[in-house]
C-alpha positions in Angstrom: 22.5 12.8 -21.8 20.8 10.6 -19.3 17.2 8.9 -19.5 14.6 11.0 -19.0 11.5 9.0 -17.9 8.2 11.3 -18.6 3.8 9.9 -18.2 2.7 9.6 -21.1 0.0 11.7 -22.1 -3.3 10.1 -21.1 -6.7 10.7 -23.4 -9.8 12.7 -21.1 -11.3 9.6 -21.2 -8.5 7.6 -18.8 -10.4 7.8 -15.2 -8.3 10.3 -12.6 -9.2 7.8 -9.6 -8.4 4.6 -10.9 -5.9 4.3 -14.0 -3.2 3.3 -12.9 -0.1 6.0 -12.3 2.8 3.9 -13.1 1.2 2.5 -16.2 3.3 3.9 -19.1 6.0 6.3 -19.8 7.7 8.5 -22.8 11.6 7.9 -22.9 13.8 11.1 -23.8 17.8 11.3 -23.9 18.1 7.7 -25.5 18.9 5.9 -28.8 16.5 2.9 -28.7 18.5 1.9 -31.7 22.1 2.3 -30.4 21.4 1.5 -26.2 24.7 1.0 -24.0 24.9 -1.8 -21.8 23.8 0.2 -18.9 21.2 2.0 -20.8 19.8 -0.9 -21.9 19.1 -2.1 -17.8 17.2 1.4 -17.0 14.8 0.5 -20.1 14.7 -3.0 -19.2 13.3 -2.3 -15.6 11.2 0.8 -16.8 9.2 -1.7 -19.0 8.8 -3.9 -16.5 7.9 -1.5 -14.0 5.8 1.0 -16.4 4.1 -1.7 -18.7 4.8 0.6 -22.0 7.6 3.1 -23.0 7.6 5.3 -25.8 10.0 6.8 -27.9 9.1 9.4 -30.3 11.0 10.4 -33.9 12.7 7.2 -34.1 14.7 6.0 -37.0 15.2 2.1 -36.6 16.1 -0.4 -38.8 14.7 -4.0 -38.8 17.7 -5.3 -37.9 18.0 -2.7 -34.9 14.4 -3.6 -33.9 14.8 -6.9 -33.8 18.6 -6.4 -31.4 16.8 -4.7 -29.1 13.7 -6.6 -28.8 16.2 -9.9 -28.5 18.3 -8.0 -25.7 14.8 -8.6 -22.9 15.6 -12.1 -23.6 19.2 -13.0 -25.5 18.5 -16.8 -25.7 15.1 -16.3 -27.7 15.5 -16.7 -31.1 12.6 -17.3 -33.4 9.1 -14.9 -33.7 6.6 -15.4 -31.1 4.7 -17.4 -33.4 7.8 -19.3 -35.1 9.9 -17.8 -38.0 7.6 -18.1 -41.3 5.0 -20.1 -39.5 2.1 -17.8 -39.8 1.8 -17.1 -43.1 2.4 -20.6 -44.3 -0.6 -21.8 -41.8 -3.1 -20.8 -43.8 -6.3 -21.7 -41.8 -4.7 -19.5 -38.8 -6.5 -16.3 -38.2 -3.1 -14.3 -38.0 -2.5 -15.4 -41.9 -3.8 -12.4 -43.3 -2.5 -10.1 -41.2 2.0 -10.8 -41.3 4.3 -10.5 -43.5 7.8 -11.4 -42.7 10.6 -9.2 -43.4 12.6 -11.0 -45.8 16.6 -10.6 -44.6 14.9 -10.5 -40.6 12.4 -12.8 -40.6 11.5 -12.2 -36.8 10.1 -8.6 -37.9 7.1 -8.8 -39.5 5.1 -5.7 -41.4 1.8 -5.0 -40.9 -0.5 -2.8 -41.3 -3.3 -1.1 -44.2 -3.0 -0.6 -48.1 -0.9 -1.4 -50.7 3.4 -1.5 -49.9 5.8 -1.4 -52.6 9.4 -1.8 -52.2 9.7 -2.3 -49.0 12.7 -3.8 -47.3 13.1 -6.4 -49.6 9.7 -7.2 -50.2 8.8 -5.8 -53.9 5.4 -5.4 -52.9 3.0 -6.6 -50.0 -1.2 -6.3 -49.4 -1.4 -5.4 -46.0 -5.4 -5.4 -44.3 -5.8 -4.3 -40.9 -7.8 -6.7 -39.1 -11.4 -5.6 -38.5 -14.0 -6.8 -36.5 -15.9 -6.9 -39.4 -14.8 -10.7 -40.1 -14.2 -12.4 -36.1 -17.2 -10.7 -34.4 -20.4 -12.9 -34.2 -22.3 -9.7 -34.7 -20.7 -6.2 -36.6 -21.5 -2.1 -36.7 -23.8 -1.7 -39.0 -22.4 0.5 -42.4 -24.6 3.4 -40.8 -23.0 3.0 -38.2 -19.8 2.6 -39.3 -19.6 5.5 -41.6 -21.1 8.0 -38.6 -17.8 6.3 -37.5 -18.5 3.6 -35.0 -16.5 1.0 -34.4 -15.0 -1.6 -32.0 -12.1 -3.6 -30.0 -11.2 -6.7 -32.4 -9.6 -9.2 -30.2 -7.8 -8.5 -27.0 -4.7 -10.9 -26.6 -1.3 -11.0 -25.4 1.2 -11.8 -28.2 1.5 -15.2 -28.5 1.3 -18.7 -29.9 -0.3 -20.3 -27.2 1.0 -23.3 -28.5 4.6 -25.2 -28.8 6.7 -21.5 -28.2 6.6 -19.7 -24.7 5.2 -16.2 -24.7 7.5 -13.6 -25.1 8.7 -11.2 -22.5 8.6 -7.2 -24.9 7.0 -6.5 -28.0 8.1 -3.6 -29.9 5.7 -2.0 -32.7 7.4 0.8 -34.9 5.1 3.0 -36.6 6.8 4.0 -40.3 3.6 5.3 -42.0 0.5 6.6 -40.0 -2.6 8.0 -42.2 -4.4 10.8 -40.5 -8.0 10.6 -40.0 -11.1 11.0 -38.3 -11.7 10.2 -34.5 -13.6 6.5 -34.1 -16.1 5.6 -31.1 -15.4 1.9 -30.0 -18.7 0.7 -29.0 -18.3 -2.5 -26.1 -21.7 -4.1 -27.3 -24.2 -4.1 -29.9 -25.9 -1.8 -31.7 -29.3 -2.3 -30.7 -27.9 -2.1 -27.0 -28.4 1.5 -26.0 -27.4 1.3 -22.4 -23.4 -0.3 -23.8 -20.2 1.8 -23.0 -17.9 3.7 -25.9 -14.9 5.0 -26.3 -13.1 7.8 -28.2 -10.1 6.8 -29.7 -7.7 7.7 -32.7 -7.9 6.3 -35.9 -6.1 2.9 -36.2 -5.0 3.4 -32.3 -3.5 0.4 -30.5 -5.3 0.1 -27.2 -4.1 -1.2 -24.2 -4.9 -2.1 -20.7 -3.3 -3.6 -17.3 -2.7 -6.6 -16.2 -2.1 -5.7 -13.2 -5.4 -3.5 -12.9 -6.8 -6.4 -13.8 -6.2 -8.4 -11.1 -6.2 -5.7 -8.4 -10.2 -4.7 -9.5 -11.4 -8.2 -9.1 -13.5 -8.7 -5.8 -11.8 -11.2 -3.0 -13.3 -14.5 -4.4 -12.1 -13.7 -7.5 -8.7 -12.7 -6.7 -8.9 -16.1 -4.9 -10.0 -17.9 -8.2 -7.7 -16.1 -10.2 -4.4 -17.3 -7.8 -5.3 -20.5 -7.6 -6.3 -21.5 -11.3 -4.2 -22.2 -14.5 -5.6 -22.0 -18.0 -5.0 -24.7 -20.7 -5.2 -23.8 -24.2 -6.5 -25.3 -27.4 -3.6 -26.6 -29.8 -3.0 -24.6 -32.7 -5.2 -22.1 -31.1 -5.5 -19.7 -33.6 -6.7 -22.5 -36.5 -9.3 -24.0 -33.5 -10.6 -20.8 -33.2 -10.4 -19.6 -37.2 -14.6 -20.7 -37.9 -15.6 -19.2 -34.5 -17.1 -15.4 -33.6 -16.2 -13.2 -30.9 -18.3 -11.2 -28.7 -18.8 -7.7 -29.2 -16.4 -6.3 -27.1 -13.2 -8.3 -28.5 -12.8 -10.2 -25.4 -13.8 -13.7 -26.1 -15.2 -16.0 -28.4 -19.2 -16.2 -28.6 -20.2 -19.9 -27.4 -21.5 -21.3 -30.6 -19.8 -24.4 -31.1 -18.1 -23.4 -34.2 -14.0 -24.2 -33.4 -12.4 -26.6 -35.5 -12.6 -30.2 -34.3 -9.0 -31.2 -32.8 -9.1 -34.6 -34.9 -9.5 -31.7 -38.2 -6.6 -29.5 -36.5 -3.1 -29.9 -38.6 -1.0 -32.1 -36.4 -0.6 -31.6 -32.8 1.1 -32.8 -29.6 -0.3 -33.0 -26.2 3.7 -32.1 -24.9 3.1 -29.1 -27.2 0.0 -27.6 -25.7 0.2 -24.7 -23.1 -1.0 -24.9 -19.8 -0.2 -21.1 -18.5 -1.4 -19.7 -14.9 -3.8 -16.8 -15.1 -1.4 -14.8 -13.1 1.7 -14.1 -14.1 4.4 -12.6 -11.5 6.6 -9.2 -12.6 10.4 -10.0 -12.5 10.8 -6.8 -11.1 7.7 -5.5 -9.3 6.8 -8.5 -7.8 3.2 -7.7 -8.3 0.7 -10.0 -10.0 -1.0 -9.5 -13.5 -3.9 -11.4 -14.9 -2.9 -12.5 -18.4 -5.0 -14.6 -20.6 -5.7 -14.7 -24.3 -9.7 -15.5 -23.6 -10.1 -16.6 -27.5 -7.5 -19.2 -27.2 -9.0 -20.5 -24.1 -10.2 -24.2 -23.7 -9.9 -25.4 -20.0 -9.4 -24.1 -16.8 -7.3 -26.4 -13.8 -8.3 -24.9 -10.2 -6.5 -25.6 -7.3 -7.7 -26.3 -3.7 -8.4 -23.5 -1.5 -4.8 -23.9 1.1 -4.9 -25.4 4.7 -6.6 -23.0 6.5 -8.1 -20.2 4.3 -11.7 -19.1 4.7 -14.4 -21.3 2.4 -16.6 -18.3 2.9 -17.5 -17.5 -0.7 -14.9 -19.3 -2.7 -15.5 -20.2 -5.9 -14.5 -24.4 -6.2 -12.7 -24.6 -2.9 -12.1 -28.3 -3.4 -10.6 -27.3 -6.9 -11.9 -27.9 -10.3 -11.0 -29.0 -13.6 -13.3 -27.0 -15.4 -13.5 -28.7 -19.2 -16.9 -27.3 -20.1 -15.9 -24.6 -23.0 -19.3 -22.8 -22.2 -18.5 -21.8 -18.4 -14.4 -21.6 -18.7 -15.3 -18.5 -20.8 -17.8 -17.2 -19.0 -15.8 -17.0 -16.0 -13.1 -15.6 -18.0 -15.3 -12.9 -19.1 -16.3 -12.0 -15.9 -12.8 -11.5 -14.1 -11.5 -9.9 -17.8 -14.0 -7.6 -18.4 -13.7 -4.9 -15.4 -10.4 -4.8 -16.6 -11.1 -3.2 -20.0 -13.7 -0.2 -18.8 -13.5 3.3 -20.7 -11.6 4.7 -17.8 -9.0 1.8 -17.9 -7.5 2.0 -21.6 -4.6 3.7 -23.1 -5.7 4.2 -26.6 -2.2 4.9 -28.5 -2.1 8.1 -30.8 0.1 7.0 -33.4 2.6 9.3 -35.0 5.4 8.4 -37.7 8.2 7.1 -36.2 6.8 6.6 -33.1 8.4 3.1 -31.4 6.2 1.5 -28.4 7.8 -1.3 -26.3 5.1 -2.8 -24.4 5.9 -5.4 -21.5 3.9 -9.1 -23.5 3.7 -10.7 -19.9 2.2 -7.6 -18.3 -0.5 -6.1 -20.1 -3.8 -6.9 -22.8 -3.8 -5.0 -25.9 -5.9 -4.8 -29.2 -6.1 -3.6 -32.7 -9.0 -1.3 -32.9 -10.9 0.3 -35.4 -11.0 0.7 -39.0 -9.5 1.8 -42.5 -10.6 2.7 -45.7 -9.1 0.8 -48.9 -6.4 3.9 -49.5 -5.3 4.6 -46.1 -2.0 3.1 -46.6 -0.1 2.3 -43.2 3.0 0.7 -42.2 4.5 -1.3 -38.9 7.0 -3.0 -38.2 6.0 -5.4 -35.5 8.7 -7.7 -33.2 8.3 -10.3 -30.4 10.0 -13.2 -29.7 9.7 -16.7 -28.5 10.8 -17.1 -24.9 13.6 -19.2 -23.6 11.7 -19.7 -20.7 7.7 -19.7 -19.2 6.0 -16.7 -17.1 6.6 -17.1 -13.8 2.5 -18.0 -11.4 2.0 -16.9 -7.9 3.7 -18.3 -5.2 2.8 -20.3 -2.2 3.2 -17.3 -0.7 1.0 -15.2 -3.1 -1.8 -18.1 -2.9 -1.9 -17.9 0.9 -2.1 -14.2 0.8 -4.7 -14.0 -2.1 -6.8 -17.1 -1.5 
């Protein structure tokens, strides 16, 4: 039976004018455990052309999961974040949320509720992370239980520090609790004129990188080509005492990270410095990826020989080290980017297996469950053997 290559079905809230078409598809007439060779290089470039690719009714093992999340990247070896690293780094604000599948330790399970016997883990107390505990502001339990709710942090999976982000992420729902409808709201309570959005209960949203990029007005397209962002060491422990804003993209400009001299030990070799656009391997197109939270500098180039000053922001380049504006302009190219009409709110259902392309979109955990609503993932990405791929010369001519 060949590949069948189907949209997937988009919520009434996805805007008819400007999601974008190619962004995700439902696979049929293939074995996401048991791929051929040759099966394997039609999902490979569907992901990288479609963004996401579902498969529906799976049955996968953690060993499976792991072979086919491995086969976008045979050399990589270890979880994104480094095998066992993440629970063991206590202060890290992924801690809570992983635990490592004992006989595959780049699977990790995740999820809501109490586990027992679970592939070789006797018992495990998963929480599903909640805004509740990173925002610097939260719904308020009136709120909450007329069931609002909100984006907790939008990121790209990765360590940000020492391993390369990897290339496909694969998330394997095994038990889904059924529930009431949620309303993400982008800003605070008390803000009446703020955005929502409808979404399932304990959805995975996502948005593109791509549509990212391609929304931004010209001076920002410009800024965006031309500029590369550093990241914090041992992001995820810098950024452990800090809030986010209310719409999950970006930390609120408190102060409150970690000093680096209390950070566990560090290398300056080890610390990232990524561009903000990252180029498709098979498109060719551009998409704008950047874990805001993990953000602490921003390294602009100079405009190129010849290209209009009109406008630009920092035509002389910039080595932008002040915290304060590095996220603000961030915020400002991110945040068209994740508008009601530009999400994919996934509507999970058992045995449902989403392979999402790590270097091409933004995604988030989103909403919230009650003590008893017991689910299960399995969750796999790995290390990369190698670094995303920035604009060319030729992109920053044509862009800038």
């Amino acid at each position: 039976m060949a590949i069948k290559l189907a949209p997937i079905a988009l919520p009434t809230t996805a805007s008819r004018t400007d999601f974008d078409p190619d962004f995700g598809r439902e696979v049929k007439g293939a074995n996401p455990g048991e791929l051929t060779p040759e099966q394997f290089k039609e999902i490979e470039t569907a992901l990288y052309t479609h963004g996401i690719l579902l498969f529906r009714d799976v049955t996968l093992t953690p060993e499976q999961q792991y072979a086919l999340t491995k086969a976008f990247d045979p050399e990589s070896e270890s979880y994104g974040h480094g095998n066992n690293k993440t629970q063991s780094t206590k202060k890290s604000i992924l801690h809570p949320d992983l635990k490592t599948i004992p006989r595959v330790p780049q699977v990790q399970l995740i999820g809501n509720g109490m586990v027992y016997n679970h592939e070789g883990l006797e018992s495990a107390a998963l929480k599903h992370p909640s805004h509740t505990t990173f925002h610097k502001t939260r719904v308020s339990a009136e709120n909450e239980a007329l069931g609002f709710t909100r984006f907790y942090r939008w990121h790209i999976d990765a360590a940000l520090y020492d391993y390369n982000p990897p290339r496909a992420t694969t998330l394997y729902g095994i038990t889904v609790p059924e529930g009431d409808r949620q309303t993400v709201r982008y800003s605070d309570d008390d803000d009446p004129s703020g955005e929502t959005l409808s979404v399932p209960l304990g959805t995975t949203a996502f948005v593109s990188g791509r549509k990212m990029f391609q929304i931004l007005p010209p001076e920002l397209k410009s800024f965006a080509v031309r500029t590369s962002v550093r990241y914090a060491p041992h992001p995820y422990v810098w950024m452990a005492p800090a809030r986010a804003k209310s719409d999950g993209l970006g930390i609120a400009n408190e102060g409150l990270e970690l000093p680096l001299n209390e950070l566990p030990e560090w290398e300056q070799s080890k610390i990232k410095t990524l561009p903000i656009l990252w180029k498709n391997p098979v498109t060719g197109e551009l998409h704008f990826q950047v874990h805001p939270c993990g953000a602490q500098e921003l390294i602009v180039k100079p405009l190129p020989l010849g290209a209009s000053r009109e406008g630009a922001l920092y035509p002389d380049g910039e080595h932008i080290k002040d915290l304060g504006k590095v996220r603000e302009l961030l915020h400002l190219m991110q945040r068209p980017g994740i508008a009601p009409g530009l999400v994919y709110p996934h509507d999970w259902k058992e045995r449902d297996l989403v392979l999402f392309h790590n270097r091409g979109l933004l995604h988030t955990v989103v909403g919230a469950f009650k003590p008893d609503q017991v689910r299960a993932f399995h969750q796999c990405n790995l290390a990369a053997s190698d670094v995303p791929t920035g604009p060319t010369e030729q992109d920053i001519i044509a862009w800038a």
